[in-house]
C-alpha positions in Angstrom: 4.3 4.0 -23.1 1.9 1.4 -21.9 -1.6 1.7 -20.9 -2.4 3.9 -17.8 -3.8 1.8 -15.3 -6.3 2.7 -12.7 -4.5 4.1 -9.2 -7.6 5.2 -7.5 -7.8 1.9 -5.6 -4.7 2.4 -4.1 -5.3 6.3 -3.5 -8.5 6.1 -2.1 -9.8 2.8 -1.5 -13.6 2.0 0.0 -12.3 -0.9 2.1 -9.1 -2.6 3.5 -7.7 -5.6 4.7 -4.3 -5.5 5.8 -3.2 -9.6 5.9 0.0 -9.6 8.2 -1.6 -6.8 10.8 -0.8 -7.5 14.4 -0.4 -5.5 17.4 3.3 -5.5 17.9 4.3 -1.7 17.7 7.6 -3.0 16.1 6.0 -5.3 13.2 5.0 -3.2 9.8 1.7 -5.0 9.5 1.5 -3.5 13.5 2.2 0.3 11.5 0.1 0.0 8.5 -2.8 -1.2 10.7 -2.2 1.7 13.0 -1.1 4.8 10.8 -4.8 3.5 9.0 -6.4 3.9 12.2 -4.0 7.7 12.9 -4.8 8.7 9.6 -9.0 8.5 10.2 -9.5 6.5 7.2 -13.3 6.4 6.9 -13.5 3.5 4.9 -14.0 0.0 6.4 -10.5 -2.0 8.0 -9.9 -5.6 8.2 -6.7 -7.3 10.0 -6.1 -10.4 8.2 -4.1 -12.5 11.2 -4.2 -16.9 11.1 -4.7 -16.1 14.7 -7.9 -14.7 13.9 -9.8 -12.6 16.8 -9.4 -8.9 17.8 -6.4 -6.4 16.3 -6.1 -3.1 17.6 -10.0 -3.8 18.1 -11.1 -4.4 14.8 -12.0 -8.1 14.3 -9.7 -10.2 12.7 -10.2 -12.7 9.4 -7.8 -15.6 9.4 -7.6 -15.6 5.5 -8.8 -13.8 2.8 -10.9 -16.5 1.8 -12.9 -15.8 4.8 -13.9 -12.3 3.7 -18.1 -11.8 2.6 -17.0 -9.7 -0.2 -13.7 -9.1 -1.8 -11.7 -5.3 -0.6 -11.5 -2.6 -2.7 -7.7 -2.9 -1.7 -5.7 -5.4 0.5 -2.3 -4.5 1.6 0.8 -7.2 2.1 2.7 -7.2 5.1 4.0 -11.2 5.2 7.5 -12.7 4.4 8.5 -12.4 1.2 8.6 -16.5 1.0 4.4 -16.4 2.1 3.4 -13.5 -0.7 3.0 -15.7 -3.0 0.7 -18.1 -1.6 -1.4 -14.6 -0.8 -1.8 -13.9 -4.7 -3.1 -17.2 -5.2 -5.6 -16.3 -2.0 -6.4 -13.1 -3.3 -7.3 -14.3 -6.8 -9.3 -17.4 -5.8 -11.3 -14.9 -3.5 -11.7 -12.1 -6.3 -9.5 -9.4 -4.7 -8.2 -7.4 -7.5 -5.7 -5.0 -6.2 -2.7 -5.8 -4.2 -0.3 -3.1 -1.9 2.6 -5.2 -1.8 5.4 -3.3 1.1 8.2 -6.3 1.8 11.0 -6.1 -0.5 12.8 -10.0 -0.9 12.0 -9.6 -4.7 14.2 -8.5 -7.9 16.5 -6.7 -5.9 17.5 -9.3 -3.5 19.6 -11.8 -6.0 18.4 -14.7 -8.3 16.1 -15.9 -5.9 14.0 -12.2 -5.4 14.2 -12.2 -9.7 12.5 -15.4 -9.7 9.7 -14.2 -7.1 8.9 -11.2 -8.8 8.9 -13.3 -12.1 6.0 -15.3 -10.4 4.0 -12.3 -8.9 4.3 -10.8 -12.4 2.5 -14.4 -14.1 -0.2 -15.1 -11.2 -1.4 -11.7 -11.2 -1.7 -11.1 -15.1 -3.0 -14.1 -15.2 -5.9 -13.4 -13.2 -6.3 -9.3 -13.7 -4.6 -8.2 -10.5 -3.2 -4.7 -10.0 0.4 -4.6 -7.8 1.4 -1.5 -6.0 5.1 -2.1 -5.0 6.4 -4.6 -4.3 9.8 -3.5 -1.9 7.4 -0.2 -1.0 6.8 1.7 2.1 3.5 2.3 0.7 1.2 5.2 -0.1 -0.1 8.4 2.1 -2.9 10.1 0.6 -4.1 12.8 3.3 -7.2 14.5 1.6 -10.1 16.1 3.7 -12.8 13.7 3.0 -11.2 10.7 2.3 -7.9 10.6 4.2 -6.0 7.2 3.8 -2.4 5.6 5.2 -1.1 2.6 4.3 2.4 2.7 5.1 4.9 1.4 7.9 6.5 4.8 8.3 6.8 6.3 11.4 5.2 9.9 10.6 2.8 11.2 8.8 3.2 14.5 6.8 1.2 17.6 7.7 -1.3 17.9 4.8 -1.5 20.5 1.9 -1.2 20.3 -2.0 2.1 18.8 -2.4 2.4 15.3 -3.6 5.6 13.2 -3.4 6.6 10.1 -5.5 9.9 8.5 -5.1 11.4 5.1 -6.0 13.0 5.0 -2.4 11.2 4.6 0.8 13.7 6.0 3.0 13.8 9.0 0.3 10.3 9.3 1.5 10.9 9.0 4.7 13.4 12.0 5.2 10.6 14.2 3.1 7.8 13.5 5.9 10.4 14.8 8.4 11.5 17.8 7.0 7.6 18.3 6.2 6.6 18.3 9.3 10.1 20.2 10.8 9.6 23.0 8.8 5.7 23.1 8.0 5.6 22.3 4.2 2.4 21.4 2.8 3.0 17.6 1.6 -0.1 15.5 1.7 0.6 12.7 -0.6 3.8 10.5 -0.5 4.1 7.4 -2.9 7.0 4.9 -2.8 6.8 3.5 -6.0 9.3 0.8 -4.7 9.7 -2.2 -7.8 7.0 -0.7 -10.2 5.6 -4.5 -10.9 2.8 -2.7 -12.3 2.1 0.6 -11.7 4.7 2.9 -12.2 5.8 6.9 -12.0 3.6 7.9 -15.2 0.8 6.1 -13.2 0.8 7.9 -10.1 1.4 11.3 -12.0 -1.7 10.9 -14.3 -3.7 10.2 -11.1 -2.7 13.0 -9.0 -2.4 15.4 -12.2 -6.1 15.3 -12.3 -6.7 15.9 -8.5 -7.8 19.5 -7.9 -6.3 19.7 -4.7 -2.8 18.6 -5.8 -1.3 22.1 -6.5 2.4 19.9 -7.5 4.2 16.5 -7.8 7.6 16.3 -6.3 9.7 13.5 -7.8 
């Protein structure tokens, strides 16, 4: 087994910035930016739009170059054929970990195997972290620290159990019956591509929560 890496950046994370957010209820940078806002994240949000301005009233940066200080976590919401060009953003602006949510990578053919290839290089190449990529993203609902970054319509209730699943629409059904039937999910990871961090990851990290009473796989 490899190394462990560090998943507390992408469990609770001191800052954000979310390049893709818009407004548009039907866009996923329009639900991470939002289920962020729903989930009463405490920790500083930025929408990174080219359009620059207000999102959702938080003020927007057109790139990530134009940030003061690098995020403790930026999540992607672009095309697959753009994320690329991001890395190469986030590295020349010392962003260190990457939330990566479109798919368009090893499972989409030949051209998706070549991508993910390429996200693989540029970020070991600089010492970037990648969550994803083809993820719905992570939940993490704890009482001081609550955090969302997800396109998924719900949020689950709250409680001890923790849920990490390759498949984001596996993830999906669990928030639904979670919430139908009251069971005490908090945490819901979709491990999607495992680029970097994978399964044994997430379960050392949440193995050492105290408020994690089980993982659900």
């Amino acid at each position: 087994m490899s190394q462990l890496r560090d998943c507390r950046p992408f469990f609770q994370p001191t800052s954000v910035a979310v390049v893709g957010a818009g407004e548009r209820v039907t866009s996923s940078g329009g639900a991470v930016l939002r289920n962020l806002i729903t989930s009463n994240y405490p920790g500083k949000i930025v929408p990174v739009n080219p359009r620059g301005g207000d999102v959702l009233g938080l003020p927007a940066q057109t790139s990530l170059r134009k940030l003061d200080e690098p995020v403790d976590l930026v999540v992607v919401v672009v095309r697959p054929n753009l994320i690329l060009d991001i890395v190469d953003e986030a590295a020349v602006s010392g962003h260190k970990n990457l939330m990566i949510l479109p798919g368009g990578f090893r499972e989409a053919g030949p051209e998706g195997e070549a991508r993910e290839r390429e996200l693989l290089r540029k970020t070991d190449e600089v010492g970037i972290t990648v969550f994803g990529p083809n993820s719905a993203g992570c939940i993490h609902l704890t009482d001081s620290a609550p955090f969302a970054a997800t396109f998924l319509r719900a949020l689950p209730p709250g409680g001890g159990i923790a849920v990490v699943s390759q498949s984001g629409a596996i993830t999906e059904e669990v928030i639904a019956a979670a919430n139908a039937r009251n069971l005490q999910v908090s945490t819901v990871v979709s491990v999607g591509n495992a680029t970097h961090l994978e399964v044994t990851d997430y379960l050392a990290y949440l193995g050492a929560q105290d408020a994690c009473t089980c993982v659900l796989l």
